[in-house]
C-alpha positions, 0 to 999 in steps of 0.5 A: 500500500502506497501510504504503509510504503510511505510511513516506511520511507519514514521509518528508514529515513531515521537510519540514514527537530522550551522555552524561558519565559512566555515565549508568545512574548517574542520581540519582532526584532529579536530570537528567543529560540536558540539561546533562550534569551532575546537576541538579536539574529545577528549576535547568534553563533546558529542559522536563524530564520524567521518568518513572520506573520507579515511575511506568511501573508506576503508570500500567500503562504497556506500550509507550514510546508509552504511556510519552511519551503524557502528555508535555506538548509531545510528540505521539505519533502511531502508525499502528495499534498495537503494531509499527506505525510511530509518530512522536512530534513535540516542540514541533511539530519533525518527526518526525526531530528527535528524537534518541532515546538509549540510556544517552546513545548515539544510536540512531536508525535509520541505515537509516531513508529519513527518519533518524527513530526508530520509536517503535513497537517498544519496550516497557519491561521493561528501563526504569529512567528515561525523561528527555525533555528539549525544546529545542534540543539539538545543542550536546550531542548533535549531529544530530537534536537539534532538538525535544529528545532522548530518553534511555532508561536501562536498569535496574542493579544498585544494593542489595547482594546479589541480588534478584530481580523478575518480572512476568507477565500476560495479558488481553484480547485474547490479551495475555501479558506476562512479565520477570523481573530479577535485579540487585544488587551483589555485592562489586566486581560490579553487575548488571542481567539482564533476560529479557522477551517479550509477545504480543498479538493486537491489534486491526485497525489499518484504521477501522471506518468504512472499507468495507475493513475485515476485523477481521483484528488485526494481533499483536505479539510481542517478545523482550528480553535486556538485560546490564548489567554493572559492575566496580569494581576500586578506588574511582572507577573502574568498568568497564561492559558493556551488551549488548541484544538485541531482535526483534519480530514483527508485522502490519501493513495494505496497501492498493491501488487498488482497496482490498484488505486482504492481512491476511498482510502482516507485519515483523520487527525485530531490533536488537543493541546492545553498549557497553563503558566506564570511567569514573574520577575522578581528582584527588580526584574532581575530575574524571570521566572516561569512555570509551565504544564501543558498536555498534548492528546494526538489521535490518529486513524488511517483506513482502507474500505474494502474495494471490490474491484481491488485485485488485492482485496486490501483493507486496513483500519490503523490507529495511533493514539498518543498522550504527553505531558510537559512541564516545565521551570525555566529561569533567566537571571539578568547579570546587568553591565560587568567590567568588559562585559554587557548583555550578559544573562544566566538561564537555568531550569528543569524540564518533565516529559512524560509521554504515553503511545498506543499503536494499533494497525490491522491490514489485510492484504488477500487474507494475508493479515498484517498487524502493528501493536505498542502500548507503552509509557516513557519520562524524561528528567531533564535540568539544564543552564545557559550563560550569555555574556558580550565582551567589550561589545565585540563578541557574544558569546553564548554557552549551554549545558543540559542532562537528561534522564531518559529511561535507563539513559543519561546522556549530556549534551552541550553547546558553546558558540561566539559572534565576533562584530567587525563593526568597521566592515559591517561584518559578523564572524560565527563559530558554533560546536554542539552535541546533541541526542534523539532518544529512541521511540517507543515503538523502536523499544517496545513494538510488535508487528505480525512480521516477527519484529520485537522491540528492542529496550536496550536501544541506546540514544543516537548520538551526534556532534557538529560545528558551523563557521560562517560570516553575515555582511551588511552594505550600505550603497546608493544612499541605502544603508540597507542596500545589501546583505549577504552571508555564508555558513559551512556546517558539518556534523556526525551521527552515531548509534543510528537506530536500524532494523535488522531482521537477523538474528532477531527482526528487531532495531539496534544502535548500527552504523553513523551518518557525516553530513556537511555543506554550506548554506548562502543567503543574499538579499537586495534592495536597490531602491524602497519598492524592490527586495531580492532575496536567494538562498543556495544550499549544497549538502554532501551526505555520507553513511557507513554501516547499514542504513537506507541509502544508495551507496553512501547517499542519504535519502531523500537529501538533495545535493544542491538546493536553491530559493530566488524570491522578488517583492515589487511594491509599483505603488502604495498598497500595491506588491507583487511577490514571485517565489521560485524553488528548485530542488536538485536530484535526491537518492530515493526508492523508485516506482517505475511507470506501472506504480511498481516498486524497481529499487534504489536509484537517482529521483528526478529534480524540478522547479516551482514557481509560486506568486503572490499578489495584494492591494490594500484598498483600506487600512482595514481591507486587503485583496490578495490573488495567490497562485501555488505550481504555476508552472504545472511542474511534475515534479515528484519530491518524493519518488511516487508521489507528485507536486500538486497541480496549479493552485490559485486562490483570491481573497480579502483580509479585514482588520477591526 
């Protein structure tokens, strides 16, 4: 079945991503995610980017995969459409090694066979800030934290008063979208309350060059109702609620052998997230402190109706249900100005996780019988501390220590990091070292399945350790001081004790074999005059593994080679812009399908080239009209071999601000 093949893929890609204080605090100017601490950007040793609500709506971005799209260093790779499963790969890190955070609470799937995050399900609507940080990160945020970590803000209440905003759309084919949030702050009250559903008929994941394909779409729909409350009862001290409800509904393909295409087979995803905390400063503001606890329920069920014109007479009802628990005391103790020494900070705390997964999958193919069983619990103990400090307002430095305690391990990992401001030459020099781990999921401990496989408790945490170098320019020309910006950063980084299955002696997982991932990232940006901005970005990974892993020689999967993003905003006139993206995805080792929808082994995939735009005019201050289109250029492009980009999507709509 093509969706069992693709939580496979999933699966073997592994061989081969909170925070202090409230973190919907954030500054625009400043980063909190990769230190901890607001930062500038330009004063943290990591590659940081940030996009913006402004931004989302700017480049019409619908979906989080659209949104991580552009991220130099980030591969996203989605198997079909909207619903479907997509991985995103950073640095060439394996899918499950990006820690994905909601305001600074870890939110991966417990239930999930590989331990990654699907980031196929999430749209935007309740999306303040997406901060995406790369490099080794376990020394913040613990397990998973390999490639980077990923931290969605939600939307808060900030201006005085009430103010409404709604969006609402539709397009081709058979897209509707609509929000509306009321947020602002109302004496010792802030809020943020956001209502948002989409449907969209979608496109046939299965290629057109396949002799299986229908053009039977596989739709999606989702409904999001997002709660984030605060109360201040006296200065410094506020008091948080954010409640989430999500679920999705979509279609997805499944093939046999001999290929069939049952056009019935469907999911549905339903998630709730609830969080309570404080945060006070104390000592004059000397130091902040908070406490956090907050629950993630996530349920999951994929099924297959029997198809009577199926040669494979294949069905399936599979079921993941997960429960995780967060707490977390985090604290950051401001030092002030010392001799030689400004900005310097401490941050220290302590962090629960208690995770519970319950799996459940039942495939019959022909009467051939297919199951899939884990019920099991895990906690993680964790304290950590951090100190920031800047040397005669030259060099920031930055150090993090964290022990974890998961299970039957207790591994350490650390991070330290410095920016050096040539400030004559408007240049930034950084150097970063870190190490980081991934704890092993609980159905690679304690899974079963009807072919034999036993989970393996033993299993040790994968183990990595890399470093990055790299500078960030600033020009000023043309009477600009903004007129240019440009940078580049080589990372190279290891992993160790990678997770495999093994069929011999026993079909089970053990600590086999490494991974050596290293590239450059580069960024430019332009703006020659106020109405124009340019901005490309190029990655080129090289990616190597010794021992046995999913791969093609010593090529990852699934990680291109060469990587690039060119975007253009025109603004001709006031409330008038126009922005054109273009993203071409170099050639990826993969598992191929041959024209027929048969399986024919490894090989080289396809590259391809996506051309996005986006376009609004603001009538009012309260009104915006905007036409966005996705796949322009019809591109076939399978970013994961049997699986193709979907078709041209245009969608135009109107955003209003009370």
């Amino acid at each position: 079945m093509r969706f069992s093949r693709a939580l496979t893929a999933l699966s073997l890609l592994s061989v081969t991503p909170a925070v202090a204080g409230d973190l919907t605090m954030t500054i625009p100017e400043t980063v909190i995610t990769a230190t901890r601490v607001p930062t500038q950007p330009a004063d943290i040793a990591a590659g940081v980017t940030v996009i913006d609500r402004a931004t989302i709506e700017a480049h019409g971005y619908n979906s989080l995969t659209q949104a991580l799209s552009n991220v130099p260093g980030l591969h996203v790779s989605p198997s079909g459409g909207q619903g479907g499963l997509a991985s995103v790969f950073i640095r060439g890190t394996n899918s499950n090694h990006v820690l994905v955070l909601r305001d600074g609470m870890p939110v991966t799937d417990a239930a999930d066979t590989g331990g990654a995050f699907n980031f196929g399900i999430d749209t935007l609507a309740d999306i303040e800030r997406i901060e995406v940080v790369r490099g080794p990160m376990a020394a913040l945020y613990g397990s998973g934290a390999i490639g980077g970590v990923i931290n969605l803000i939600s939307r808060r209440g900030t201006e005085p008063g009430v103010h409404w905003s709604g969006d609402l759309a539709g397009g081709y084919p058979a897209l509707v979208r609509g929000s509306v949030t009321a947020s602002g702050v109302e004496g010792p009250l802030d809020f943020a309350l956001t209502a948002a559903s989409q449907s969209q008929r979608g496109y046939d994941a299965i290629p057109q060059r396949q002799s299986v394909y229908t053009g039977v779409p596989q739709g999606f729909r989702d409904r999001i109702l997002t709660m984030n409350l605060g109360y201040t009862p006296v200065e410094g001290t506020r008091l948080s609620l954010l409640l989430r409800a999500n679920t999705a509904y979509f279609g997805f393909n499944t093939l046999g052998f001999p290929t069939y295409d049952n056009a019935n087979s469907n999911g549905h995803t339903t998630s709730l997230l609830g969080r309570a905390g404080a945060t006070t400063h104390l000592f004059d503001g000397q130091l902040e402190s908070s406490l956090f606890a907050g629950q993630l329920q996530g349920d999951r069920r994929y099924q297959e109706p029997l198809a009577a014109a199926d040669p494979n007479q294949t069905s399936m009802d599979s079921r993941y249900h997960s429960y995780r628990t967060d707490v977390q005391w985090n604290n950051t103790l401001h030092l002030g100005d010392l001799p030689g020494l400004s900005a310097s900070a401490m941050t220290f705390g302590y962090e629960y996780i208690g995770d519970t997964a319950k799996v459940r999958v039942n495939d019959n193919f022909g009467g051939f019988l297919f199951g899939q069983s884990a019920t099991a619990s895990m906690t993680t103990h964790a304290v950590y501390a951090g100190l920031q400090t800047t040397v005669q307002e030259r060099l920031a430095l930055t150090g993090q220590v964290r022990h974890d305690w998961v299970d039957s391990d207790s591994p350490t990992t650390w991070r330290v990091g410095g920016v050096y401001d040539l400030k004559e030459i408007s240049t930034h020099l950084k150097l970063a070292y870190g190490t980081a781990f991934r704890a092993a999921s609980l159905f690679d401990r304690h899974g079963i399945d009807t072919f034999g496989f036993v989970g393996n408790p033993t299993l040790k945490p994968e183990q990595s350790r890399g470093w990055e170098a790299g500078f960030t320019t600033d020009i000023a020309a043309a009477g600009r001081t903004d007129f240019a910006s440009f940078g580049a950063t080589y990372f190279d980084q290891r992993v160790q004790n990678l997770i495999v299955g093994v069929f011999a002696p026993v079909n089970t997982a053990i600590n086999l074999g490494s991974a050596h991932v290293h590239g450059v990232e580069t960024e430019v940006t332009l703006r020659p005059v106020g109405w124009l901005d340019v901005h490309a970005a190029y990655t080129l990974l090289n990616t190597a593994s010794v021992g046995q892993s999913a791969s093609v020689g010593s090529q990852l999967l699934r990680r291109p080679q060469n990587e690039a993003s060119f975007d253009v905003t025109v603004r001709p006139s006031s409330g008038l812009r126009f922005v054109t993206s273009v993203i071409y995805t170099g050639s990826t080792h993969d598992f191929l399908y041959d024209n027929g929808g048969n399986g024919i082994g490894f090989g080289v995939g396809q590259h391809g080239l996506i051309a996005n735009a986006a376009a609004s005019y603001t009538v009012t201050p309260q009104v915006e009209l905007y036409l966005n289109g996705w796949n322009l250029l019809n591109s076939k492009f399978e970013p994961v071999n049997g699986y193709q980009t979907p078709g041209p999507t245009v969608l135009a709509g109107v955003r209003m601000k009370l």
